[in-house]
DRENTOR-201671 format. One record per atom (N, C-alpha, C): chain; residue in three letters; residue number from 1; atom name; x, y, z. Coordinates in nm, 3 decimals. Atoms other than C-alpha are relative to their C-alpha. Example, Ala and Ser with C-alpha at 12.3 -4.5 7.8 and 13.67 -1.06 7.14 Angstrom:
2
+---+-----+-----+----+---------+---------+---------+
! c !   r !   k !  a !      xx !      yy !      zz !
+---+-----+-----+----+---------+---------+---------+
! A ! ALA !   1 !  N !   0.089 !  -0.119 !   0.000 !
! A ! ALA !   1 ! CA !   1.230 !  -0.450 !   0.780 !
! A ! ALA !   1 !  C !   0.090 !   0.120 !   0.000 !
! A ! SER !   2 !  N !  -0.082 !  -0.119 !  -0.006 !
! A ! SER !   2 ! CA !   1.367 !  -0.106 !   0.714 !
! A ! SER !   2 !  C !  -0.077 !   0.109 !   0.073 !
+---+-----+-----+----+---------+---------+---------+
***
This chain:
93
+---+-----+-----+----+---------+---------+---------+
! c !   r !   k !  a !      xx !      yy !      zz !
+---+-----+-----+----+---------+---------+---------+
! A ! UNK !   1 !  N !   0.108 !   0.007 !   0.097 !
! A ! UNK !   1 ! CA !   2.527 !   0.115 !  -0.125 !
! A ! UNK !   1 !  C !  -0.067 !  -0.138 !  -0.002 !
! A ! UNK !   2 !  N !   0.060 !   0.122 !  -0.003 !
! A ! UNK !   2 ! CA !   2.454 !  -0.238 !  -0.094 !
! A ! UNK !   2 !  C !  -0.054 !  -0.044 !   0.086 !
! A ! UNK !   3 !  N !   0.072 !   0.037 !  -0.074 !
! A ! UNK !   3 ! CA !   2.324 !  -0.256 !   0.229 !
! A ! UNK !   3 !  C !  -0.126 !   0.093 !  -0.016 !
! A ! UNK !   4 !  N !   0.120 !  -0.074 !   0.087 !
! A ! UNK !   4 ! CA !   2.050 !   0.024 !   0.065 !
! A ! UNK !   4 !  C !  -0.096 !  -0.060 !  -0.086 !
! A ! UNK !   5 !  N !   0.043 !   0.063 !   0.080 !
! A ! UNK !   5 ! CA !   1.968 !  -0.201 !  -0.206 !
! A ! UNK !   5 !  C !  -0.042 !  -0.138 !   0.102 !
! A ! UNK !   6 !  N !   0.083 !   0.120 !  -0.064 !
! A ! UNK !   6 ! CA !   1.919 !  -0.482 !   0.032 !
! A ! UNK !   6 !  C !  -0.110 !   0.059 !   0.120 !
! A ! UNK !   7 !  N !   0.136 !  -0.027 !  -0.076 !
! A ! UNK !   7 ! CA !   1.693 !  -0.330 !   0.250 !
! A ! UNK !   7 !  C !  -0.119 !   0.061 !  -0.079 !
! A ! UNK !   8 !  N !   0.131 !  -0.004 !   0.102 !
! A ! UNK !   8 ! CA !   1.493 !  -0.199 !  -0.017 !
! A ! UNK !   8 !  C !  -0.033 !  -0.127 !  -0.069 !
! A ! UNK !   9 !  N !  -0.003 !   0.139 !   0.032 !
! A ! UNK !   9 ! CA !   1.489 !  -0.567 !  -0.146 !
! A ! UNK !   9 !  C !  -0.094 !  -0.025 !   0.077 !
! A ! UNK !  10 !  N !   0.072 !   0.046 !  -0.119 !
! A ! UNK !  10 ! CA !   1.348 !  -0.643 !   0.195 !
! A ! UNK !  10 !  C !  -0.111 !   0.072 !  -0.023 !
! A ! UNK !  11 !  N !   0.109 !  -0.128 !   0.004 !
! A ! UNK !  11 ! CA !   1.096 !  -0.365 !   0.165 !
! A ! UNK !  11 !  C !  -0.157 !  -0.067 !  -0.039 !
! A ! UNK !  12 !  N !   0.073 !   0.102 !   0.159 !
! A ! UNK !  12 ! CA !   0.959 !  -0.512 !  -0.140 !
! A ! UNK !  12 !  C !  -0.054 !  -0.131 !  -0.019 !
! A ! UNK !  13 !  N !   0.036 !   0.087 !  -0.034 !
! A ! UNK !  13 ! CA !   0.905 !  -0.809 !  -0.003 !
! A ! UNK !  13 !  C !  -0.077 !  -0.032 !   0.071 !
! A ! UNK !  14 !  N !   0.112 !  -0.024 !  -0.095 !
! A ! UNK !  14 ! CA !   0.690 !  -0.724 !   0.265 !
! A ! UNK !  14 !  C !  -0.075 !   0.119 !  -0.042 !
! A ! UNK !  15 !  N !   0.158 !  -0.108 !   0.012 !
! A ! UNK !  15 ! CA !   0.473 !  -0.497 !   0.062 !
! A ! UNK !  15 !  C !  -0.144 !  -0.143 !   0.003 !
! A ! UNK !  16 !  N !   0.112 !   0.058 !   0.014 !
! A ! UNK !  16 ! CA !   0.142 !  -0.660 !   0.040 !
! A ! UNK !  16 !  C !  -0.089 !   0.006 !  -0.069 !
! A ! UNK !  17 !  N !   0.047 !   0.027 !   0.163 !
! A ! UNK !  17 ! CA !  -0.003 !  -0.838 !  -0.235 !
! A ! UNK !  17 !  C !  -0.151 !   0.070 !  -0.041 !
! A ! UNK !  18 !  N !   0.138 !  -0.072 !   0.037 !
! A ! UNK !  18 ! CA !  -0.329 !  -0.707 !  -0.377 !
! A ! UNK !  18 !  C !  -0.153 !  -0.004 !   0.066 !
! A ! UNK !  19 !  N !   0.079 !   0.095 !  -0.023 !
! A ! UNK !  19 ! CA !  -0.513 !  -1.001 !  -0.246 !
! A ! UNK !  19 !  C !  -0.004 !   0.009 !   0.184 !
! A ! UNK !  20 !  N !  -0.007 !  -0.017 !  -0.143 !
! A ! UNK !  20 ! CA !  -0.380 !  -0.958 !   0.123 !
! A ! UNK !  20 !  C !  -0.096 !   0.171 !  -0.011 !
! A ! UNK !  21 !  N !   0.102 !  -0.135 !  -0.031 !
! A ! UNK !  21 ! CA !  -0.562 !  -0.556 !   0.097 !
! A ! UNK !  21 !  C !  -0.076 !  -0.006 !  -0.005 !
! A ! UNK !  22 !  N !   0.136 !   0.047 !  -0.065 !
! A ! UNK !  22 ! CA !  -0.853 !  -0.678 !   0.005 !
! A ! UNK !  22 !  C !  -0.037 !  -0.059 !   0.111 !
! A ! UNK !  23 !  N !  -0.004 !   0.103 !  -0.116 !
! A ! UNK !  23 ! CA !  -0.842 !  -0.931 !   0.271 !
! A ! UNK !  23 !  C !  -0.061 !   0.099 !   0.108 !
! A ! UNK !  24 !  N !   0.040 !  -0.098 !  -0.136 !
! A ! UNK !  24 ! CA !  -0.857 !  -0.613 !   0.544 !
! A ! UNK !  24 !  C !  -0.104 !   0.019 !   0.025 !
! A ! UNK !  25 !  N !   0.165 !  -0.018 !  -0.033 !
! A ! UNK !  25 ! CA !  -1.150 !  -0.493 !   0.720 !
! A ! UNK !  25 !  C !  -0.027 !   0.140 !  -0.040 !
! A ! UNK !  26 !  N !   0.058 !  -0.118 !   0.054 !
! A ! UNK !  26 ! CA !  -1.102 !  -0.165 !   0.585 !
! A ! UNK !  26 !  C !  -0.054 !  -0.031 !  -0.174 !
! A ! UNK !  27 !  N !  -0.005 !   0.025 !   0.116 !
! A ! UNK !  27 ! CA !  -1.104 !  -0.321 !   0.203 !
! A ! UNK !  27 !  C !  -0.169 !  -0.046 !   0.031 !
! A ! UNK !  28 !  N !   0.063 !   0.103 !  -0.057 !
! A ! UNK !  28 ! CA !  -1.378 !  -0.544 !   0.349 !
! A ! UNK !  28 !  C !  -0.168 !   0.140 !   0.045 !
! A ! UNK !  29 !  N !   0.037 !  -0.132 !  -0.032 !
! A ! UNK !  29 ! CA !  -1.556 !  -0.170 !   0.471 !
! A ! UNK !  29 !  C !  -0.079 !   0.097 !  -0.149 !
! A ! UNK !  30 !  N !   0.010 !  -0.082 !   0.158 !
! A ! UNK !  30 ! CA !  -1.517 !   0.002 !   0.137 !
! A ! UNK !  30 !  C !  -0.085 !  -0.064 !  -0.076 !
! A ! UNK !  31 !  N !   0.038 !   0.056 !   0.079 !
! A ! UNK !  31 ! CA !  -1.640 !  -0.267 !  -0.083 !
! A ! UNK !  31 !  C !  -0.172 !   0.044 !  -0.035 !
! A ! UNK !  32 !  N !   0.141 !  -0.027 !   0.008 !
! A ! UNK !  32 ! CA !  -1.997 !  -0.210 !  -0.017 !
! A ! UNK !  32 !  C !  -0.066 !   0.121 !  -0.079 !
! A ! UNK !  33 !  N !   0.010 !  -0.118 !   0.077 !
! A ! UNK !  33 ! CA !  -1.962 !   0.164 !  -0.152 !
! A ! UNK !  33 !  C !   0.033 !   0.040 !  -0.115 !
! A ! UNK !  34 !  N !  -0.089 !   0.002 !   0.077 !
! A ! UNK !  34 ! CA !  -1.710 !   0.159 !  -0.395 !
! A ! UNK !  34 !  C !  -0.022 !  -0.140 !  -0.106 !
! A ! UNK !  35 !  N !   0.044 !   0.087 !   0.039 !
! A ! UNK !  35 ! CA !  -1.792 !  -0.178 !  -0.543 !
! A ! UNK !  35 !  C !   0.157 !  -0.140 !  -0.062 !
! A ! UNK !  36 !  N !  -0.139 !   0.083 !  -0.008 !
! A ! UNK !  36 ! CA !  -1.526 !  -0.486 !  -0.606 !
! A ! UNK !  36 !  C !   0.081 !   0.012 !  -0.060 !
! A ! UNK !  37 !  N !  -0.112 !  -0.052 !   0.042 !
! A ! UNK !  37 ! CA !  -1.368 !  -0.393 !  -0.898 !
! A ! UNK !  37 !  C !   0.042 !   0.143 !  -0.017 !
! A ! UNK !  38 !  N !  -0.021 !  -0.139 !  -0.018 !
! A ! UNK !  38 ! CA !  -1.348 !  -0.037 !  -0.853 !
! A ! UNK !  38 !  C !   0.099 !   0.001 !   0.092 !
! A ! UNK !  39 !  N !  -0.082 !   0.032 !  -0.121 !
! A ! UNK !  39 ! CA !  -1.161 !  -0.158 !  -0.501 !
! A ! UNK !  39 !  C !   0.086 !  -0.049 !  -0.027 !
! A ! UNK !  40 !  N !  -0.136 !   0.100 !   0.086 !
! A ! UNK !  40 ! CA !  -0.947 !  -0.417 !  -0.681 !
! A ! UNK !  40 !  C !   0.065 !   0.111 !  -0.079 !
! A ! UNK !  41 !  N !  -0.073 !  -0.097 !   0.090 !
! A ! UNK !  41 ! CA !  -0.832 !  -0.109 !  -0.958 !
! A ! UNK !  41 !  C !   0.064 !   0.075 !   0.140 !
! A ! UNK !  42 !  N !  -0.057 !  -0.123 !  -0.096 !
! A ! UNK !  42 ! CA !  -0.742 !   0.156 !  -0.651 !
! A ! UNK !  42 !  C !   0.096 !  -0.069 !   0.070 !
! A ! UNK !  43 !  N !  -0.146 !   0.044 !  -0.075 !
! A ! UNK !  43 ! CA !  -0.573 !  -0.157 !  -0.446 !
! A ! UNK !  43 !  C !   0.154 !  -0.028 !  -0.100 !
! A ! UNK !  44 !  N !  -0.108 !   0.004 !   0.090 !
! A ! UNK !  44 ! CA !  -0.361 !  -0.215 !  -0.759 !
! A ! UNK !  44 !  C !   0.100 !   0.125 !   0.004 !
! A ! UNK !  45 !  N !  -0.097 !  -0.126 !   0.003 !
! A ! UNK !  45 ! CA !  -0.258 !   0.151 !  -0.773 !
! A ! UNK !  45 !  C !   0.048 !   0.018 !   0.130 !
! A ! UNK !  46 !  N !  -0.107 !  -0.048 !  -0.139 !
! A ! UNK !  46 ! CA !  -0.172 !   0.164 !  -0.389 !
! A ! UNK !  46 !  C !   0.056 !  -0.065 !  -0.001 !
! A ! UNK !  47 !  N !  -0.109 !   0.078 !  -0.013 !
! A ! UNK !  47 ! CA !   0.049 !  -0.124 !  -0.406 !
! A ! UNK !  47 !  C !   0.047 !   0.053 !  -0.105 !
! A ! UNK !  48 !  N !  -0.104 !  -0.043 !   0.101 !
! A ! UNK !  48 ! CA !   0.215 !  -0.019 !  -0.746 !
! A ! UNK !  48 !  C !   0.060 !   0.154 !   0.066 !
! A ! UNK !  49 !  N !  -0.030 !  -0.126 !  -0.078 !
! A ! UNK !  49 ! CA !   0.228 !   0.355 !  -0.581 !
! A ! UNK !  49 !  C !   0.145 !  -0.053 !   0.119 !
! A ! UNK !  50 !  N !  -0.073 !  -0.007 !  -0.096 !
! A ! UNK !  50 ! CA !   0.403 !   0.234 !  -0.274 !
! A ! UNK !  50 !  C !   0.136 !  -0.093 !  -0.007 !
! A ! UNK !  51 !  N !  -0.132 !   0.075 !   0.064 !
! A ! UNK !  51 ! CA !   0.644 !  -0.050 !  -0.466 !
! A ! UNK !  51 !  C !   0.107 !   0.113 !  -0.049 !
! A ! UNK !  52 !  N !  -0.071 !  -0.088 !   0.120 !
! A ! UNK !  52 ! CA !   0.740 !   0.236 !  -0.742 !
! A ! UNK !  52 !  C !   0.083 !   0.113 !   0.169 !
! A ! UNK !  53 !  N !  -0.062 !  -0.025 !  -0.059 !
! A ! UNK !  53 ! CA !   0.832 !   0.426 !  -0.408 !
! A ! UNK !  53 !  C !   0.124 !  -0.036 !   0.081 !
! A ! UNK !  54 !  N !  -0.078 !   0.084 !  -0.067 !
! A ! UNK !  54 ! CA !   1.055 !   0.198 !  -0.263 !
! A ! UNK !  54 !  C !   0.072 !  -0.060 !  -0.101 !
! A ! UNK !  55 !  N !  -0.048 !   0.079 !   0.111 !
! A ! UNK !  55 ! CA !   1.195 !   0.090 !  -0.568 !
! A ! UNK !  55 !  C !   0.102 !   0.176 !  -0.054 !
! A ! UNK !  56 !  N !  -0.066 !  -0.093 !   0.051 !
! A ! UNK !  56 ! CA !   1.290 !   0.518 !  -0.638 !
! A ! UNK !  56 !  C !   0.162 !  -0.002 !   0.026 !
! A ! UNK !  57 !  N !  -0.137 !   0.034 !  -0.029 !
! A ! UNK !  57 ! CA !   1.662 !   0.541 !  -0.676 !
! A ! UNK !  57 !  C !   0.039 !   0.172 !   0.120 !
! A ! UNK !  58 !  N !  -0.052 !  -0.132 !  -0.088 !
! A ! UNK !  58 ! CA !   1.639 !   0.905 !  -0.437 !
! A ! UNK !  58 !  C !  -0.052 !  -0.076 !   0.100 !
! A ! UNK !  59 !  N !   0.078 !   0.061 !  -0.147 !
! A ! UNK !  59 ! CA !   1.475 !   0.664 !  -0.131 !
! A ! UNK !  59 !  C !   0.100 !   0.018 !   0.051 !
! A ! UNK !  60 !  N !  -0.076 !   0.020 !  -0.108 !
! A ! UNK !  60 ! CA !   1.621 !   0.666 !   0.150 !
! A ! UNK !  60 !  C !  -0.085 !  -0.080 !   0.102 !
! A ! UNK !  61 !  N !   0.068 !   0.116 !  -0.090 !
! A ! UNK !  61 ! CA !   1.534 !   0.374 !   0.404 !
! A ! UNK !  61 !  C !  -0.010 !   0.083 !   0.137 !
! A ! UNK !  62 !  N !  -0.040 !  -0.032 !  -0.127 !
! A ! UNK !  62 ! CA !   1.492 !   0.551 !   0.722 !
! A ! UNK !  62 !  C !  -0.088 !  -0.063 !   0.095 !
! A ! UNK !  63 !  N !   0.084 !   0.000 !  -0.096 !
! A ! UNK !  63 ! CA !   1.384 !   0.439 !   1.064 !
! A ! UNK !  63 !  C !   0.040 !  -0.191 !   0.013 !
! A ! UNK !  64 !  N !  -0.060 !   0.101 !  -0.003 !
! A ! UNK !  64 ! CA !   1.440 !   0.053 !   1.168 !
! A ! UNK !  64 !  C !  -0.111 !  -0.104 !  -0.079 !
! A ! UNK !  65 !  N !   0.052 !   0.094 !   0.073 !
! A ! UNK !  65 ! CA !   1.283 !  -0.303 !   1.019 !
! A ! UNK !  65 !  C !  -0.133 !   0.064 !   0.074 !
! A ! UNK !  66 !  N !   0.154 !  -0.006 !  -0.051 !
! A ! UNK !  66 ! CA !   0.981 !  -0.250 !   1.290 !
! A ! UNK !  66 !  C !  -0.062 !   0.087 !  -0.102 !
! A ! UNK !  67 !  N !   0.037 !  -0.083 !   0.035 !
! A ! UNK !  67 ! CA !   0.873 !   0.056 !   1.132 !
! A ! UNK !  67 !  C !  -0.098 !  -0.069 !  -0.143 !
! A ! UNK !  68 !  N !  -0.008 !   0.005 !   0.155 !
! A ! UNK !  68 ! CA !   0.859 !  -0.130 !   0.764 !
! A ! UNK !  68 !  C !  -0.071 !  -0.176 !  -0.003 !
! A ! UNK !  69 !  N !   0.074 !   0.152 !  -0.039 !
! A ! UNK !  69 ! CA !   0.702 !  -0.488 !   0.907 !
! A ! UNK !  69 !  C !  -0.074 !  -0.009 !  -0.112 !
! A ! UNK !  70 !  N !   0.119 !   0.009 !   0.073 !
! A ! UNK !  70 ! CA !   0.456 !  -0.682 !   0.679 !
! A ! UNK !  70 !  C !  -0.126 !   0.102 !   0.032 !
! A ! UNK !  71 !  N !   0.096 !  -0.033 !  -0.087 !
! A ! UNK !  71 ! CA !   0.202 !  -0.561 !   0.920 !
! A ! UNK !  71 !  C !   0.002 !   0.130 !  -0.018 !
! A ! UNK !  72 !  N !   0.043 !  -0.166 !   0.016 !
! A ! UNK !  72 ! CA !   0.300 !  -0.162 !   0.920 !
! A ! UNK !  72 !  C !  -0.020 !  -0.006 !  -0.104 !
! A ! UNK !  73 !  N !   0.042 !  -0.026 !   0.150 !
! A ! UNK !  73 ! CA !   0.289 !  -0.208 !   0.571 !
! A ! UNK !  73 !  C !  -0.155 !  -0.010 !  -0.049 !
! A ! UNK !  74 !  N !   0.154 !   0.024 !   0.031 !
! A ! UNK !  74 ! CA !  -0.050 !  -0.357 !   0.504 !
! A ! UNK !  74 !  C !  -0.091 !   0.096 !   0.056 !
! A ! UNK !  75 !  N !   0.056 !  -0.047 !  -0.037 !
! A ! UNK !  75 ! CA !  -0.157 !  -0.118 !   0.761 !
! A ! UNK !  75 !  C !  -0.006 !   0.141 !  -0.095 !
! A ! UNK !  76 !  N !  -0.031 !  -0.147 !   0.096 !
! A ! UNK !  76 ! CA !  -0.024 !   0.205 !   0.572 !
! A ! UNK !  76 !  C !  -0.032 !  -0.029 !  -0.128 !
! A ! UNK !  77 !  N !   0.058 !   0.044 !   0.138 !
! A ! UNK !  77 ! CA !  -0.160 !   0.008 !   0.223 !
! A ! UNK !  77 !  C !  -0.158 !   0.020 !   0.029 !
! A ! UNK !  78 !  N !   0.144 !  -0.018 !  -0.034 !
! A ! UNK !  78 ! CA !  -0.494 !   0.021 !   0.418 !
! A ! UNK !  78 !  C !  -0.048 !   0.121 !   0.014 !
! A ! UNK !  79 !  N !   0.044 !  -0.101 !  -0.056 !
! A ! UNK !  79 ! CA !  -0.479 !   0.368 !   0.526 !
! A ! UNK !  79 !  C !  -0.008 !   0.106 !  -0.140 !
! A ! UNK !  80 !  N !  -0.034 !  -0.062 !   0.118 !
! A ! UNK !  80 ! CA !  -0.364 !   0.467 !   0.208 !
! A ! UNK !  80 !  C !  -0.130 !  -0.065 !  -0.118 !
! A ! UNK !  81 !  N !   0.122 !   0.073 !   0.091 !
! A ! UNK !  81 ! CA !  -0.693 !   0.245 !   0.023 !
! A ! UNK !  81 !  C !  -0.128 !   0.110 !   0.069 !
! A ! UNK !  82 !  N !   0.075 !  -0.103 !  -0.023 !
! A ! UNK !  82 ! CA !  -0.921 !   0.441 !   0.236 !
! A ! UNK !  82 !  C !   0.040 !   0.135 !  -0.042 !
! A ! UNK !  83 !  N !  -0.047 !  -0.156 !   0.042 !
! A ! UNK !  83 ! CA !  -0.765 !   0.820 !   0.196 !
! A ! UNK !  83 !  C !  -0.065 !  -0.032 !  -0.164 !
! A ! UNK !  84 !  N !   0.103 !  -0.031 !   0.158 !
! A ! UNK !  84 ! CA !  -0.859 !   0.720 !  -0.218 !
! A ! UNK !  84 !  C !  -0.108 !  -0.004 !   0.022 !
! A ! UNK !  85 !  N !   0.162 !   0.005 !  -0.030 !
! A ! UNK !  85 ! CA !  -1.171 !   0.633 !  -0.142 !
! A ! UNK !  85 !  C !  -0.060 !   0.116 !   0.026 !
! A ! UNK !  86 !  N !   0.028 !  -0.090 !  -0.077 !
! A ! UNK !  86 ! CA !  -1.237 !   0.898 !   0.072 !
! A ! UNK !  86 !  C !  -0.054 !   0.134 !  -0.104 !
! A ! UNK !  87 !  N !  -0.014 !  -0.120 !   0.089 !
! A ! UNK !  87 ! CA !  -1.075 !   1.172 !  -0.208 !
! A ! UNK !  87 !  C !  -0.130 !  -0.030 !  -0.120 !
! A ! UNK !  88 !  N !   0.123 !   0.033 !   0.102 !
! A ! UNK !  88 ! CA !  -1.344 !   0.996 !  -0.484 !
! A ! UNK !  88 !  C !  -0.089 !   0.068 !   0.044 !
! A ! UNK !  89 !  N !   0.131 !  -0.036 !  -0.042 !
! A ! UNK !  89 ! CA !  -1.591 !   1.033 !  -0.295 !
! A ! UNK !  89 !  C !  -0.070 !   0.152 !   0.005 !
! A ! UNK !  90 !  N !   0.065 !  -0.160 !  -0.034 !
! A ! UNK !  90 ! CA !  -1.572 !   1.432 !  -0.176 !
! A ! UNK !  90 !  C !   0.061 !   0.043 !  -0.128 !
! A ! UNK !  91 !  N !   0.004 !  -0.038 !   0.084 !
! A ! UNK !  91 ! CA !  -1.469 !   1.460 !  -0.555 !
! A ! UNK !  91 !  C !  -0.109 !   0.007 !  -0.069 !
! A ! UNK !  92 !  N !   0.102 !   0.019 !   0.078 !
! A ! UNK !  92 ! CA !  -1.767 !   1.311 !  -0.684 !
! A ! UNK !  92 !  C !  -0.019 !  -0.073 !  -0.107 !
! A ! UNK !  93 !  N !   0.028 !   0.052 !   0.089 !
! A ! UNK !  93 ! CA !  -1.644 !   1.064 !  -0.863 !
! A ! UNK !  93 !  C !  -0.056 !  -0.136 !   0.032 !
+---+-----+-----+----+---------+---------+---------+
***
């Protein structure tokens, strides 16, 4: 159990801050449509979304460090900032 808790530790550490998603070129993409703080609210909820996942006590860590890098992370925080976007949009809101 404790090597569980430390790799979710690790996890958590390489999510990426609010400030690094904006930073991207997809954040960087969006902005223009969506507008800055509309972008800033949605990156808040994909990082809290993907912490509160990694933080669930049913996780399971699978797959090795590569998989879970700063880098895949920010990327899957990016992919996951567009997909909202996206859903707004063909909602209509």
């Amino acid at each position: 159990m404790p090597e569980m808790e430390a790799s979710k530790s690790k996890l958590l550490r390489a999510l990426p801050s609010v400030d690094a998603l904006l930073r991207t070129e997809t954040a960087r993409a969006l902005k223009v449509s969506v507008g800055a703080q509309h972008l800033t609210q949605l990156a808040r909820a994909i990082t809290d979304e993907m912490r509160a996942g990694f933080q669930a006590p049913s996780t399971e860590i699978a797959g090795n460090d590569s998989n879970h890098s700063r880098e895949s992370l920010l990327n899957e925080a990016a992919r996951r900032l567009e997909l909202a976007c996206r859903r707004e949009a063909a909602s209509g809101l």
